[in-house]
Backbone as CSV, one residue per row, in Angstrom:
resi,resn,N_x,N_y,N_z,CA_x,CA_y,CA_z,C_x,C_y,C_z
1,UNK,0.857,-1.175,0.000,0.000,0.000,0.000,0.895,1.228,0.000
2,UNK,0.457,1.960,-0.919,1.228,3.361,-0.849,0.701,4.083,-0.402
3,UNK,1.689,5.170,0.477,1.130,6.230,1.257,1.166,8.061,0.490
4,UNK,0.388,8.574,1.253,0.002,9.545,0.384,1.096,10.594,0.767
5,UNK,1.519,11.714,-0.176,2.507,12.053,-0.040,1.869,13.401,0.379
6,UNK,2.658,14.095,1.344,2.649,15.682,2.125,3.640,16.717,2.110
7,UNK,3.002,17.963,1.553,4.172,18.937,2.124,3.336,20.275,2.745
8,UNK,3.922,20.822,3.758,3.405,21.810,4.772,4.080,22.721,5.121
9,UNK,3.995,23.799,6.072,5.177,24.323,6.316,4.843,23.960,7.887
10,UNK,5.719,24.018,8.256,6.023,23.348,9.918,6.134,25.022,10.294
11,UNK,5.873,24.984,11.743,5.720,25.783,12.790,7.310,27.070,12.358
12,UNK,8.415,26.351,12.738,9.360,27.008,12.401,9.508,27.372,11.203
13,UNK,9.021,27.343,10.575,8.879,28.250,9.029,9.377,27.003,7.975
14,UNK,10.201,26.242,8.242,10.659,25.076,7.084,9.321,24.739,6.693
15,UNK,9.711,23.630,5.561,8.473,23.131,4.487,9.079,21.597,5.007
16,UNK,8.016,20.776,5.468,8.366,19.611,5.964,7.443,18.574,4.943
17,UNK,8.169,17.701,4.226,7.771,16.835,2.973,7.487,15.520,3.512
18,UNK,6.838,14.535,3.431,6.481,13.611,4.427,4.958,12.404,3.863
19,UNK,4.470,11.925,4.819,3.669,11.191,4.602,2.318,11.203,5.361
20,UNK,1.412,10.895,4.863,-0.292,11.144,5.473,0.156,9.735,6.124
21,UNK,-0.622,9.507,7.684,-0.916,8.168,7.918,-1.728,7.370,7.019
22,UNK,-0.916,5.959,7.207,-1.877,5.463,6.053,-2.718,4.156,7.269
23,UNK,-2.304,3.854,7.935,-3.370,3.199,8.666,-3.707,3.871,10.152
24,UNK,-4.567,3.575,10.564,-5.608,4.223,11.694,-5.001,3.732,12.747
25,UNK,-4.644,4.459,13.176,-4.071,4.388,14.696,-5.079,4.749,16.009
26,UNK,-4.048,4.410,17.312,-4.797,4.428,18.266,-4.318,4.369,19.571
27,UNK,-4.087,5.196,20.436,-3.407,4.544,22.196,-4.138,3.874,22.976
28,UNK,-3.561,3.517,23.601,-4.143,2.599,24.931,-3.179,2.624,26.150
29,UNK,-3.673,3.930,27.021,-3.320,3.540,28.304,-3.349,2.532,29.205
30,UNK,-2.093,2.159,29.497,-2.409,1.176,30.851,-2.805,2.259,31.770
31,UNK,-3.472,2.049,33.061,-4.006,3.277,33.683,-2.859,2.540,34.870
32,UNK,-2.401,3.731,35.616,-2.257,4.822,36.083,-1.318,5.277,35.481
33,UNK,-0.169,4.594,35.220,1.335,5.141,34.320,1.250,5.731,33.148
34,UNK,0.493,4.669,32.691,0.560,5.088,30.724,-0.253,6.589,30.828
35,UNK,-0.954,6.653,31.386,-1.985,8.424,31.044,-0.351,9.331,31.161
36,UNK,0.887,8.891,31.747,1.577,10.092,31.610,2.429,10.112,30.156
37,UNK,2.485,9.472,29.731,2.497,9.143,27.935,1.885,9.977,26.865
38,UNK,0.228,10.011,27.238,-0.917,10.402,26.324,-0.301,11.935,26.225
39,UNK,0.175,12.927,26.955,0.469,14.034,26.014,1.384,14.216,25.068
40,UNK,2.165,13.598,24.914,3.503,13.740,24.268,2.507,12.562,22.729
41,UNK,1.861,11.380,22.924,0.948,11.080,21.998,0.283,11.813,20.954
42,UNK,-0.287,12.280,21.891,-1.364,13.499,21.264,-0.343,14.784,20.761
43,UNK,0.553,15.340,20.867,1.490,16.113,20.617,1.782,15.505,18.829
44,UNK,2.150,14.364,19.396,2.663,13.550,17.339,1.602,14.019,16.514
45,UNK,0.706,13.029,17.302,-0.626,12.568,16.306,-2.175,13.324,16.602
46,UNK,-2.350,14.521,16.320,-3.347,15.111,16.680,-4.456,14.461,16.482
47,UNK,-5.451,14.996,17.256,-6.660,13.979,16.960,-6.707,12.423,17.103
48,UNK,-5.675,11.825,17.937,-5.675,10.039,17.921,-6.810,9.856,19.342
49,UNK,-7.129,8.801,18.813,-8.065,8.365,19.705,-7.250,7.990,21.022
50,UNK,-7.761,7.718,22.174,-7.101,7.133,23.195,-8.280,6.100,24.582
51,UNK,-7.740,5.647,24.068,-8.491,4.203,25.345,-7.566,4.022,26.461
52,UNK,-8.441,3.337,27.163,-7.680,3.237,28.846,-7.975,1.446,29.193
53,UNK,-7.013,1.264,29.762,-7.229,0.116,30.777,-6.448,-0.148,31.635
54,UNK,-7.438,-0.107,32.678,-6.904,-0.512,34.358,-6.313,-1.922,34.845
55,UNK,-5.646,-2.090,35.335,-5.415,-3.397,35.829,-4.873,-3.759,37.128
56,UNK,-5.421,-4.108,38.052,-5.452,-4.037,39.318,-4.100,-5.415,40.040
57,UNK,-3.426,-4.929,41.068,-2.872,-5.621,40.973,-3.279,-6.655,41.979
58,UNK,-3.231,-8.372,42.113,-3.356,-9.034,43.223,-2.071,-9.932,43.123
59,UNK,-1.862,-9.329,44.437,-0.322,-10.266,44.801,0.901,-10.553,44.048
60,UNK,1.951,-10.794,44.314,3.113,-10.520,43.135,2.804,-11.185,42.075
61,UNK,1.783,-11.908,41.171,1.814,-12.235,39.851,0.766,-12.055,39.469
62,UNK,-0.579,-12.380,40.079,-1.924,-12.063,39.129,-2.459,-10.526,39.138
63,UNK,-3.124,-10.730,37.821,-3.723,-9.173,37.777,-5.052,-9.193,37.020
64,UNK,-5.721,-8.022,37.472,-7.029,-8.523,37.215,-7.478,-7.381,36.877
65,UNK,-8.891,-7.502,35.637,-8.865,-6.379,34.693,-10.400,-5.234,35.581
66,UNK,-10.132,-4.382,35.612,-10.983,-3.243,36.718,-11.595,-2.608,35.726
67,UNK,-11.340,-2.062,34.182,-12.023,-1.342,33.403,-11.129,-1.050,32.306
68,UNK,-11.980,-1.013,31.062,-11.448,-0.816,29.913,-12.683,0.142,28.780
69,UNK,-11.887,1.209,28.602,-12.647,2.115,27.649,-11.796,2.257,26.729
70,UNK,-12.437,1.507,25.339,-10.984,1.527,24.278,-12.598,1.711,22.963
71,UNK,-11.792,2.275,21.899,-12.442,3.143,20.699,-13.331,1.893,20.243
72,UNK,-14.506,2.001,19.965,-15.431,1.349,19.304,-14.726,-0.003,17.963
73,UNK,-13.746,1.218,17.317,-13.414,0.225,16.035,-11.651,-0.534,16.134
74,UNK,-11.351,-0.632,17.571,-10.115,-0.828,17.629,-10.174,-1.815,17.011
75,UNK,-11.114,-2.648,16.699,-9.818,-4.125,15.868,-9.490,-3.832,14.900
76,UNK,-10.365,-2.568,14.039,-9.468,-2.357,12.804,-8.214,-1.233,12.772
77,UNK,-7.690,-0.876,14.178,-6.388,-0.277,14.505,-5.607,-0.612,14.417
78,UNK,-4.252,0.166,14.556,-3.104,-0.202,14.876,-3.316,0.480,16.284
79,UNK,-2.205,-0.311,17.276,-2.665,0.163,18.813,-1.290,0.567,19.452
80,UNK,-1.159,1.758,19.690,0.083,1.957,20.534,-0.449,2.145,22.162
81,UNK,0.221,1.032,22.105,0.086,0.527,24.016,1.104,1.411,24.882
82,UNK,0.855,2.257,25.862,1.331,2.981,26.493,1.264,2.532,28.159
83,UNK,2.871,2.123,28.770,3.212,1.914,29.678,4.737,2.283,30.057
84,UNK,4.928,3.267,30.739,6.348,3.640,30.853,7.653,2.754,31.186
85,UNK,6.998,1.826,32.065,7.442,0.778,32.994,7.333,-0.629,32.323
86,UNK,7.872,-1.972,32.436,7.811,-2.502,31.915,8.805,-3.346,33.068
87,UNK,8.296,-4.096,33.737,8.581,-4.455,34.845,8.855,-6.278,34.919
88,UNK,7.854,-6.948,35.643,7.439,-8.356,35.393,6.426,-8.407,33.882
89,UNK,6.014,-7.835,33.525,5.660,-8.234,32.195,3.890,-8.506,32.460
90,UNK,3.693,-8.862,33.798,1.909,-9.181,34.175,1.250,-8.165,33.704
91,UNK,1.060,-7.186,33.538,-0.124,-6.002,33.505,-0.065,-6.084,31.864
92,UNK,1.090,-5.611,31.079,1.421,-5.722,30.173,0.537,-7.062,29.233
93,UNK,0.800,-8.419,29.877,0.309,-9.468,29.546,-1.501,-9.426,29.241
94,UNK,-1.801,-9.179,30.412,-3.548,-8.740,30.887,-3.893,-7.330,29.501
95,UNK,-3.208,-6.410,29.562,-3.521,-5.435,28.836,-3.352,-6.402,26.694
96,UNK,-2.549,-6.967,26.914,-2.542,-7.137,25.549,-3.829,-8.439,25.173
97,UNK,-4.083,-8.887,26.031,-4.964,-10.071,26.285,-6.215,-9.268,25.901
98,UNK,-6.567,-8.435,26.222,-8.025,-7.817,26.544,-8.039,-6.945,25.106
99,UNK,-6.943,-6.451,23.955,-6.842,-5.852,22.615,-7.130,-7.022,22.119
100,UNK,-6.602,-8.404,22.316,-6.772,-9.480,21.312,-7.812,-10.173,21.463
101,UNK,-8.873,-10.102,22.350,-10.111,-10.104,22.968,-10.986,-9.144,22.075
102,UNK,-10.407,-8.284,21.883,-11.226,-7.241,20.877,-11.204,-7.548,19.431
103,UNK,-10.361,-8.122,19.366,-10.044,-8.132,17.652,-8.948,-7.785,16.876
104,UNK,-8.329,-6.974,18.089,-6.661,-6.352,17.370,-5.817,-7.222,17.120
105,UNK,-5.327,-7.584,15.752,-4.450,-8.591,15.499,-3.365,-8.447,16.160
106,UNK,-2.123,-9.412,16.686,-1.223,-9.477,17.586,-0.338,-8.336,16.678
107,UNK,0.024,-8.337,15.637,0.744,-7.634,14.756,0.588,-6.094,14.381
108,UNK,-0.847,-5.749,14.916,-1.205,-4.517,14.938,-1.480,-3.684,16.541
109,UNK,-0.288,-4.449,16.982,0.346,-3.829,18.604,1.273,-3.507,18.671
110,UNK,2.092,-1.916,18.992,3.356,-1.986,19.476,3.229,-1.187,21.116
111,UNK,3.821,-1.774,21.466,4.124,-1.864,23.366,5.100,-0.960,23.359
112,UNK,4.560,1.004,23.859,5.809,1.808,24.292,5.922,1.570,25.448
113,UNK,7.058,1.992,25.972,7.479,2.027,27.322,8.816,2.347,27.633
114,UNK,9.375,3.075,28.541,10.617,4.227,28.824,11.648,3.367,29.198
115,UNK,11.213,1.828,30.633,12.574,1.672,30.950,11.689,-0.164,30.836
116,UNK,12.665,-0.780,30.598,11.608,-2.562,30.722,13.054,-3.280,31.943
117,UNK,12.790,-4.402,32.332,13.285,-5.329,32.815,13.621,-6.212,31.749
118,UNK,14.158,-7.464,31.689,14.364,-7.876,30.915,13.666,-9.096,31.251
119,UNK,13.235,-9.609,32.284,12.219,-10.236,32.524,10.702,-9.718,32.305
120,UNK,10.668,-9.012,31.977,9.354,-8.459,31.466,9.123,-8.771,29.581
121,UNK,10.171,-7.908,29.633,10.881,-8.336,27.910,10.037,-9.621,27.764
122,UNK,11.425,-10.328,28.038,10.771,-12.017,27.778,9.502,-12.923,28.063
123,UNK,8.808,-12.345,29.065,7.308,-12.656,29.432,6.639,-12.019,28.064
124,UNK,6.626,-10.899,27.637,5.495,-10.530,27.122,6.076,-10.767,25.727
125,UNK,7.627,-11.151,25.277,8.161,-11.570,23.914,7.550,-13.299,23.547
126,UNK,7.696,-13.772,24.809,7.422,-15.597,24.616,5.646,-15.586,24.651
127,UNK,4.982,-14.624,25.351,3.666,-15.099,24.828,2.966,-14.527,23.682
128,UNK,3.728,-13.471,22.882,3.149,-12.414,22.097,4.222,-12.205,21.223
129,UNK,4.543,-13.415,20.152,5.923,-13.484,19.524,5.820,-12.124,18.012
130,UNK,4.475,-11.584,17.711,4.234,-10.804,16.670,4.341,-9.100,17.176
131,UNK,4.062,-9.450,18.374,3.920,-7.842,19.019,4.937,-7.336,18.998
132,UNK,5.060,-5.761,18.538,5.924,-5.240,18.365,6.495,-4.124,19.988
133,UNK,7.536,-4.239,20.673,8.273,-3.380,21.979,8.872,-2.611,21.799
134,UNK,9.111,-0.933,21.593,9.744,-0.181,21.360,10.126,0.239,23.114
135,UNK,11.418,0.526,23.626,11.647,0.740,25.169,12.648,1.804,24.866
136,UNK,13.471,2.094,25.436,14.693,3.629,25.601,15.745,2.976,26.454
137,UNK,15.432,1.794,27.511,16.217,1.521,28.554,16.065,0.112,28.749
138,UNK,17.110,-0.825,28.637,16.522,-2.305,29.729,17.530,-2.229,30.776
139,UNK,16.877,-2.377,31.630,17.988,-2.330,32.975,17.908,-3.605,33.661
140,UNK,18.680,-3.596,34.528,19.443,-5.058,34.507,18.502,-5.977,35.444
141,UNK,17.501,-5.602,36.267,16.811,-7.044,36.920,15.670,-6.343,37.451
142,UNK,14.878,-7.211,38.010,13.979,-6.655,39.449,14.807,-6.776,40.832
143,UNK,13.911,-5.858,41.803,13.922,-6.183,43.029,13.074,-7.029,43.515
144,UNK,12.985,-7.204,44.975,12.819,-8.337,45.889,11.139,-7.734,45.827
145,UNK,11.013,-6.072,45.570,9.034,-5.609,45.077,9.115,-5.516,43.756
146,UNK,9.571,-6.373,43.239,8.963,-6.361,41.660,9.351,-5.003,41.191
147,UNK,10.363,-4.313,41.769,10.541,-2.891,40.486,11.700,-2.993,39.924
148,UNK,11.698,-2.282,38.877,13.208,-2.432,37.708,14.148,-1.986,38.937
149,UNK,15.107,-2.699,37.909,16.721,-1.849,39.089,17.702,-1.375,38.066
150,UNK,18.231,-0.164,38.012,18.542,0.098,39.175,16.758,1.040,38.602
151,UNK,16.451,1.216,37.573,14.902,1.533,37.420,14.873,3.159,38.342
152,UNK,13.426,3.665,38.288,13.070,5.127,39.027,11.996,4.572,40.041
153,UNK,12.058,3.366,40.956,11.058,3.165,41.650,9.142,3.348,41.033
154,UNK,8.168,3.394,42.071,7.348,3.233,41.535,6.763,4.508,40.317
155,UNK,6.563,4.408,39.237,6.649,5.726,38.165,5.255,6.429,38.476
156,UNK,4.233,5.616,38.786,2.781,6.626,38.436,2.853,7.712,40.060
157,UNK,3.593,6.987,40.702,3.796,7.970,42.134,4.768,8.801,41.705
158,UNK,6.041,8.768,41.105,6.976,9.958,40.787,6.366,10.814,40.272
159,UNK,5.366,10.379,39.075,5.014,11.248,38.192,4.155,12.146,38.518
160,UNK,3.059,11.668,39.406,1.909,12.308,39.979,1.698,12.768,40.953
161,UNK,3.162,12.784,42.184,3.481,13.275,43.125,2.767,12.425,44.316
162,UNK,2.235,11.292,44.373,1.442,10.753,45.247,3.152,9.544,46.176
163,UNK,1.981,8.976,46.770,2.692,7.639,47.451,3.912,8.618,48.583
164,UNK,4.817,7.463,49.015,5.614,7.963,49.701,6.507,8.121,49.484
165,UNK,7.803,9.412,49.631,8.827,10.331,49.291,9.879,9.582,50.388
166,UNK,11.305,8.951,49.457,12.475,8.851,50.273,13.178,9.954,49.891
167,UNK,13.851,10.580,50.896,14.600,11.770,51.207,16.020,11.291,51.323
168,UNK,16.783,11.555,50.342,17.830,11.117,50.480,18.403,11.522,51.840
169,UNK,19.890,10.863,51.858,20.766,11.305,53.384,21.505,12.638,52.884
């Protein structure tokens, strides 16, 4: 399929030559982390739709799905999955479970996210061998609470100012 060809002038005065999307896109927050994603989203791709899903956690491995508001026609999307973190790979797992539940082909997923584990990696690579992982960082393990190391501790609390503050010495 060929894509349609563009030229504009960009903000800074250049003429930027380029391409129309050619297939329909779409985000999907994991909720609480991924919503800190959706602006810099919406910044690219004006006008993209954006869906949410929660996933609650029980006990260090299961997780269980609390709510999902995702676009009417996602199976015929492409879905950029938004999670900063990328940890044990569970939420991740649950979240891609519940797109392919919808109809989104495994191949029309790519999984952002800022820093992964590498045990996460491999959880969500061995059950979801088509899905596509774009990350910035793999750092080298978990801790003894399931967070990346040496990792930024828990992210939707850094980000949102909640939870509890260690003060360095």
């Amino acid at each position: 399929e060929s894509a349609e060809k563009i030229v504009f002038p960009s903000f800074a005065g250049s003429v930027y030559s380029g391409v129309v999307f050619c297939k329909s896109l779409c985000g999907v927050s994991i909720i609480r982390s991924g919503e800190s994603m959706e602006n810099a989203l919406r910044a690219c791709c004006k006008g993209i739709k954006i869906g949410k899903i929660l996933i609650h956690r029980e006990g260090k491995s299961g997780r269980q799905l609390i709510y999902e508001k995702l676009p009417k026609d996602i199976a015929s999307r492409h879905v950029l999955l938004l999670d900063p973190v990328l940890a044990t790979g569970n939420s991740a797992v649950k979240a891609i479970s519940v797109l392919l539940s919808k109809g989104v082909p495994e191949s029309n997923i790519i999984f952002l996210n800022l820093i992964s584990a590498p045990e996460g990696l491999h959880a969500v690579c061995n059950k979801f061998p088509r899905l596509k992982i774009v990350t910035s960082e793999i750092d080298t393990t978990l801790n003894k609470d399931l967070h990346v190391i040496p990792g930024m501790g828990e992210f939707g609390d850094r980000y949102f100012g909640t939870g509890s503050r260690v003060t360095p010495p």
